[in-house]
C-alpha positions in Angstrom: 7.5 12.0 -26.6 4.7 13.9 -24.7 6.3 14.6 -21.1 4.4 16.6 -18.0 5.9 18.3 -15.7 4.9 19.3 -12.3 6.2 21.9 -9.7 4.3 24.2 -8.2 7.9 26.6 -8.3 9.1 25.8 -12.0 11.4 24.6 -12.9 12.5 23.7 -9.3 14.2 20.7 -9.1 14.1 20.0 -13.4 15.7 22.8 -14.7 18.3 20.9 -16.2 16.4 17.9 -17.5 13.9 20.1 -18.9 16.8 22.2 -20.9 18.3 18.7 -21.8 15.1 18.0 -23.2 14.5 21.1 -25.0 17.7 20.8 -26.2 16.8 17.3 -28.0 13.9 18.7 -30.1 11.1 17.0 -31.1 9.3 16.4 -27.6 5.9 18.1 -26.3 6.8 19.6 -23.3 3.9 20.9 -20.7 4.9 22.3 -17.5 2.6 22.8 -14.9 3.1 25.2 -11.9 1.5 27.7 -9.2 3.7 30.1 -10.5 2.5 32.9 -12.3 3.9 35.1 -15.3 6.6 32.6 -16.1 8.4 34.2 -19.2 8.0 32.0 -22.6 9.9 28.8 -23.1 11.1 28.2 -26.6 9.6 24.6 -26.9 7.4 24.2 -24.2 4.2 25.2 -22.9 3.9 26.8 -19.5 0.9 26.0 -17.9 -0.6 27.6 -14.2 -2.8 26.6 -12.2 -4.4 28.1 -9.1 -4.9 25.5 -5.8 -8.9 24.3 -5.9 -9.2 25.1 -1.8 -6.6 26.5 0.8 -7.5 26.4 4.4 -8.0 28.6 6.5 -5.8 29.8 9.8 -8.3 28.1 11.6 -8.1 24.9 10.2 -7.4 21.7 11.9 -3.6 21.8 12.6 -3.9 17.5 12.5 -4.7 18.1 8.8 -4.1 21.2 7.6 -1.5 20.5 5.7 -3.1 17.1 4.2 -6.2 19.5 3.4 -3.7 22.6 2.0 -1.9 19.3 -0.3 -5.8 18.2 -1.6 -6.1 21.8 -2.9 -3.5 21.5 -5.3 -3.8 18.0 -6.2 -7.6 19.0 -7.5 -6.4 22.5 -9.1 -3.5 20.3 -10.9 -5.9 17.9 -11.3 -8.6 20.7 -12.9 -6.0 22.0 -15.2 -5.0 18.5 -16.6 -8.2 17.5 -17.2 -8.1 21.0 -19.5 -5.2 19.5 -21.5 -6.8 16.3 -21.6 -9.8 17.6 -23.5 -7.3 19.8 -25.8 -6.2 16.2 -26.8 -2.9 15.7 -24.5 -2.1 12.7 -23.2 1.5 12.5 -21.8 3.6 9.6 -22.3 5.2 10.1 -18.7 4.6 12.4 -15.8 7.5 13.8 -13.7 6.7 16.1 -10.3 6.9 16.8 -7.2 5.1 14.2 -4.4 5.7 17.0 -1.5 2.5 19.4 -2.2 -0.1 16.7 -3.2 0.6 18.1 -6.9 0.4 14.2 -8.3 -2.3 12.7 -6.0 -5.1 12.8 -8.5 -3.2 13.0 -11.7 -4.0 9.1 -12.6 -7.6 9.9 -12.3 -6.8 11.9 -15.4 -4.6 9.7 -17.2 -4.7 6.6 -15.9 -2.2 4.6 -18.4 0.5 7.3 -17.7 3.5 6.5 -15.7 4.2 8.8 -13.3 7.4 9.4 -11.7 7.7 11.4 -8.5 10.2 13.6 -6.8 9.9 11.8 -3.0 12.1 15.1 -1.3 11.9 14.4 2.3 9.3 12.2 5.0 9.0 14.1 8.2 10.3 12.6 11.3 9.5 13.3 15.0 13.2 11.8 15.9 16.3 11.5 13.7 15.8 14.5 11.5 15.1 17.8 11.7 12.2 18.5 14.2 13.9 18.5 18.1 17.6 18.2 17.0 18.2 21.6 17.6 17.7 21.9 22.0 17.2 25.6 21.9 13.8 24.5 19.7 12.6 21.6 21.4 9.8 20.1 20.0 5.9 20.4 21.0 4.7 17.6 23.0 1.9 17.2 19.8 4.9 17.3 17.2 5.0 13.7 16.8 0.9 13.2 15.6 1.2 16.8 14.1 4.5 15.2 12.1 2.7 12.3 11.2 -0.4 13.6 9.8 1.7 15.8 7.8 3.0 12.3 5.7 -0.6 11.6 4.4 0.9 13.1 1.0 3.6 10.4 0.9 1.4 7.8 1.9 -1.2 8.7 -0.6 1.3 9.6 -3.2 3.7 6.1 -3.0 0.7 4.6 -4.3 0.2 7.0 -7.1 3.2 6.8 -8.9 5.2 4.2 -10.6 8.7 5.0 -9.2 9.9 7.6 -7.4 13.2 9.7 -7.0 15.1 11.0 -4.0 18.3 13.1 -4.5 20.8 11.5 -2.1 20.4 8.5 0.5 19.6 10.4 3.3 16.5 12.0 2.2 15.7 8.2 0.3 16.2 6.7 4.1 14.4 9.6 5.8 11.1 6.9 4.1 9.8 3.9 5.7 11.9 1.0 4.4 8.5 -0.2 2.8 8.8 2.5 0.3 12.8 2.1 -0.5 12.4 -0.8 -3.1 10.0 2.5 -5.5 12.9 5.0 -5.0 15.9 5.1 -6.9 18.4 7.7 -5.5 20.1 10.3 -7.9 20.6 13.7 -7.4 19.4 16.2 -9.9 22.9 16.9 -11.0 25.2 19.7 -10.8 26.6 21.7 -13.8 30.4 21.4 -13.0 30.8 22.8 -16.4 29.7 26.5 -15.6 30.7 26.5 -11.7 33.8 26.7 -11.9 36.7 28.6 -9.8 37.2 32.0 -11.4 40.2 33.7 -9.8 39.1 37.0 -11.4 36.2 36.5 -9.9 34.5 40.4 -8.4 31.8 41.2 -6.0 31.2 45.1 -5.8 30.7 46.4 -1.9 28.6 49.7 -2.3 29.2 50.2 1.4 32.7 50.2 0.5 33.4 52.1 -2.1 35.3 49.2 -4.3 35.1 45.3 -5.4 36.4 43.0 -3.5 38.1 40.1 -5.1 39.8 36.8 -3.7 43.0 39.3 -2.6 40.6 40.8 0.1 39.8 38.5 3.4 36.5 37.2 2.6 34.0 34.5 4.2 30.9 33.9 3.4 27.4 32.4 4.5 24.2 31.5 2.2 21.2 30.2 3.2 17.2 31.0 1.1 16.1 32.2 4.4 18.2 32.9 7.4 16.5 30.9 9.9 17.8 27.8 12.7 17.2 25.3 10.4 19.9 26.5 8.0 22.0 27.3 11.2 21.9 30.7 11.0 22.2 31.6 14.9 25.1 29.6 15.6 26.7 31.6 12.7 25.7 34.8 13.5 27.1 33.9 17.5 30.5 32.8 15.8 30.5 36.4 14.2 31.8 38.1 17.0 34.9 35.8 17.8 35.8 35.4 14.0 35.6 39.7 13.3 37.5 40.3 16.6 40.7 37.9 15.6 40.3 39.0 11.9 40.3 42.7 12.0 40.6 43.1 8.4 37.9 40.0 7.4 34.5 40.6 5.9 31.9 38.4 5.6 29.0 38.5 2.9 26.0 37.0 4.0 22.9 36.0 0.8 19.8 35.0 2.0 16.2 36.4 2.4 14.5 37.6 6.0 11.7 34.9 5.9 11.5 31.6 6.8 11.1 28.8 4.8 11.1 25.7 6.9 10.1 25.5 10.6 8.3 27.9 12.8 9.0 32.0 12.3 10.8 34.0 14.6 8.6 35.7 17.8 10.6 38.7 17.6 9.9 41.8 15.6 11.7 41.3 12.5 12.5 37.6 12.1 15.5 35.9 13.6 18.0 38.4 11.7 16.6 41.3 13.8 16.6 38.9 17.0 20.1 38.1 16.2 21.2 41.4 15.3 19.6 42.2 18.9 21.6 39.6 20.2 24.6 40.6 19.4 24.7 44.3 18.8 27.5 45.8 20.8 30.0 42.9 19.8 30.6 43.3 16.4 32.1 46.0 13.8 29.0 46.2 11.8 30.5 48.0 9.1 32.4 44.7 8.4 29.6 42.8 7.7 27.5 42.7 4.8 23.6 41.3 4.1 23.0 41.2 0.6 19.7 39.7 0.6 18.6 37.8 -2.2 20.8 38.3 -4.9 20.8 36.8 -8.9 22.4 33.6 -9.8 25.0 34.8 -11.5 26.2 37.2 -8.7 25.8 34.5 -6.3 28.4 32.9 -8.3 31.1 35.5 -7.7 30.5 35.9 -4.0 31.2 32.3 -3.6 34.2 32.6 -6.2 35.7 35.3 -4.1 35.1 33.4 -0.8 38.5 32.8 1.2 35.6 30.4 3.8 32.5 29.6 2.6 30.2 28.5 5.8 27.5 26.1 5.5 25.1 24.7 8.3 22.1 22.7 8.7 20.0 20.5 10.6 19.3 17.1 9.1 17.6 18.3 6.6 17.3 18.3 3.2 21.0 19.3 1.9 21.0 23.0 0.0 22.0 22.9 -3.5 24.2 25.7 -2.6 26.5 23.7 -0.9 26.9 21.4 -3.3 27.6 24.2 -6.2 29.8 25.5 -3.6 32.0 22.1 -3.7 32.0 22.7 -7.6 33.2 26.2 -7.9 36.6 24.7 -5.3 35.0 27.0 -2.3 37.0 25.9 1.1 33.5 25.0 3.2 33.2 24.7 6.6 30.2 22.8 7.6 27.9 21.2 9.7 28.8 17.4 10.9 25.5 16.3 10.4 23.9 13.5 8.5 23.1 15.3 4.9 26.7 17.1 5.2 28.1 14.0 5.6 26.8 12.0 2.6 28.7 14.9 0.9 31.4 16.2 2.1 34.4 14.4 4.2 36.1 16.0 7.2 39.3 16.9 6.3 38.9 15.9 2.6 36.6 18.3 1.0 35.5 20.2 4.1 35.8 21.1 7.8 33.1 19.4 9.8 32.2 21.4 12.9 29.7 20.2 15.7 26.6 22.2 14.7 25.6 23.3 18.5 28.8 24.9 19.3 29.4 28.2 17.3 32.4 28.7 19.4 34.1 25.2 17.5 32.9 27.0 13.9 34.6 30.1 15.1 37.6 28.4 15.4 37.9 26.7 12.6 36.6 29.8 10.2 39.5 31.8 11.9 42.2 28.8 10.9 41.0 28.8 7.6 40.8 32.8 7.3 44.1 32.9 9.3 46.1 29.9 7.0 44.4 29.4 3.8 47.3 27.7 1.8 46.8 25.0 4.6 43.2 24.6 3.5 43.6 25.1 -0.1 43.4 21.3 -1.3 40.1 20.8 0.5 38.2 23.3 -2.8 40.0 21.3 -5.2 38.9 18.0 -3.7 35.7 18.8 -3.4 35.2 20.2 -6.7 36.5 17.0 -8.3 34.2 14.7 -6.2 31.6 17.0 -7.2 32.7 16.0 -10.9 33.4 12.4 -10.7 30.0 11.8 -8.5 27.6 14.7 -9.0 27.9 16.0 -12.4 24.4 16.5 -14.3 25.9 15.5 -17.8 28.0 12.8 -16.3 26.5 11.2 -13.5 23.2 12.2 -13.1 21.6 12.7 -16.6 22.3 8.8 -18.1 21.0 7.7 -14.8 17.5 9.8 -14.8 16.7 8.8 -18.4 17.8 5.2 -18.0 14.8 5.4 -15.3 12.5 7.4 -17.1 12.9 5.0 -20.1 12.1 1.9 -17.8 8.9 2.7 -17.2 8.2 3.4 -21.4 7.6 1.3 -24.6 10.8 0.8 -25.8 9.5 2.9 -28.6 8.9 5.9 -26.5 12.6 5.4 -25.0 14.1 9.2 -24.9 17.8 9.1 -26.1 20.7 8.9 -23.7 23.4 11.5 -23.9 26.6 10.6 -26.0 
């Protein structure tokens, strides 16, 4: 097999498939991506490529972004036509439709099927834009939202199926393009996230590791911005550090913002926040640990007494799900994507996501009773098994598609 990959973040959403397929020997593996200096990968070859054209600030907001998506669908296309001459031809293409990354790739290789990674379809009502009211949306946002789907138009026609990870994101699509989609999730690896009661998370600020004996609750989010909920968490702070004088919370999560519009304020909306709530909280209790590596990440959530997840309906944070495996007790937004996942009662607490004094309640029950709480981690890990589990669930599924659109020849084996 001759497969092509691309993300413009490798390995983004194929991590796993592409170690699966590593694993299997015998494929040529291209990866193509924006991202520069990716460190060697036994078996395949890393490719980068640079967008053709970005536009400027000044650029038509109507289609900016259709304009921004063009510029990498030509510098992907540039760099495959590169390949091409070098005398590769892939046998399927699997990428993401979100950037514009495919658009032009069957101008290139016209016989190849190409399957593509349909993440989310903007909406000016039901998802994400003007749910929150303290963000109400611009009386443009609706033309401004729907210029921004040119990609998925464009892109529904370029490829031969697509994929969406769970049937909210699938249903966020016009119903005309449900019958190309096939839902699966990407898969999570049950088999290393795992509770680990010895698990350690080493406070410099305090002078010791703290471990799952110590009161500990915990937030993650990329980028602490309202789309991930992070100000009706941070408003809940107070409440939750003044009835639990001897809880910490550890927050991961960069200072940026990755979806929506950026903060006004002089240092994003952790500063604004901060601002917001300065003289109400015992500061030395509470701890922002930035971006922090995978592996770390892992013990933070292993020594979580309350792990706290929020978001807008959105696309759902593989955090939370990973969160579910390693048997964290999650309190969480009741909104659409949380919901698909996680039941109230079952494998989480479901709060109302406007009212951070309900989500301060119900962090200081679970921090308060935790025995109480305790079979909601093990619940959830075990749906996160019997539903969710790459090896399980998700792999036999993604190359039973990926074979459906190949000679029978071509098929790639499924796992035993």
């Amino acid at each position: 097999m001759r497969i092509l990959f691309v993300h413009q973040n490798f390995p983004g959403q194929y991590r796993e498939l592409l170690q699966y397929l590593l694993a299997q020997g015998g494929h040529q593996i291209v990866f193509l991506t924006q991202r520069k200096g990716v460190p060697p990968v036994k078996g395949a070859q890393i490719v980068d490529y640079a967008p053709h054209h970005t536009p400027d600030e000044s650029a038509y907001a109507p289609t900016k972004y259709w304009e921004e998506c063009v510029g990498n669908g030509l510098g992907a296309s540039f760099a495959a036509q590169r390949l091409h001459a070098d005398g590769f031809v892939p046998d399927v293409i699997l990428g993401h439709v979100g950037w514009g990354e495919l658009t032009f790739l069957k101008q290139v290789w016209p016989n190849t099927p190409i399957i593509g990674f349909f993440e989310y379809f903007f909406l000016a009502h039901g998802g994400s834009v003007g749910f929150d009211p303290e963000f109400p949306a611009s009386e443009h946002a609706p033309f401004l939202i729907h210029a921004r789907n040119a990609v998925n138009f464009a892109n529904i026609q370029t490829v031969d199926l697509g994929q969406s990870p769970t049937c909210f994101q699938r249903d966020t699509y016009p119903v005309s393009f449900h019958d190309k989609i096939y839902v699966c999730h990407d898969g999570i690896r049950t088999d290393q996230l795992r509770p680990n009661p010895q698990a350690r998370v080493p406070l410099n600020r305090l002078g010791r590791a703290v471990t799952r004996e110590d009161e500990i609750f915990t937030y993650m989010a990329r980028n602490m911005e309202p789309v991930r909920g992070f100000h009706k968490f941070m408003r809940a702070l107070p409440r939750i550090l003044a009835e639990r004088p001897k809880a910490r919370v550890l927050i991961i999560g960069g200072n940026e913002v990755s979806y929506g519009k950026p903060s006004d304020a002089a240092g994003g909306y952790r500063a604004e926040l901060e601002r917001e709530i300065h003289d109400q909280v015992d500061w030395t209790r509470v701890h922002f640990l930035g971006k922090v590596p995978y592996g770390a990440y892992q013990q933070i959530i292993q020594v979580s007494r309350c792990h706290i997840y929020l978001t807008v309906p959105f696309v759902l944070s593989w955090s939370s799900m990973e969160a579910m495996s390693m048997g964290a007790t999650i309190v969480a937004s009741d909104t659409a994507p949380v919901r698909e996942v996680m039941r109230h009662g079952q494998t989480a607490m479901l709060v109302d996501f406007h009212d951070h004094a309900a989500l301060a309640r119900q962090v200081i029950e679970v921090l308060e009773r935790p025995g109480d709480f305790a079979h909601l981690g093990v619940a959830a890990r075990q749906h996160m098994i019997d539903a969710y589990d790459f090896e399980r669930c998700c792999l036999p599924e993604h190359i039973a598609r990926i074979n459906s659109v190949l000679p029978r020849a071509k098929a790639i084996a499924l796992p035993r």
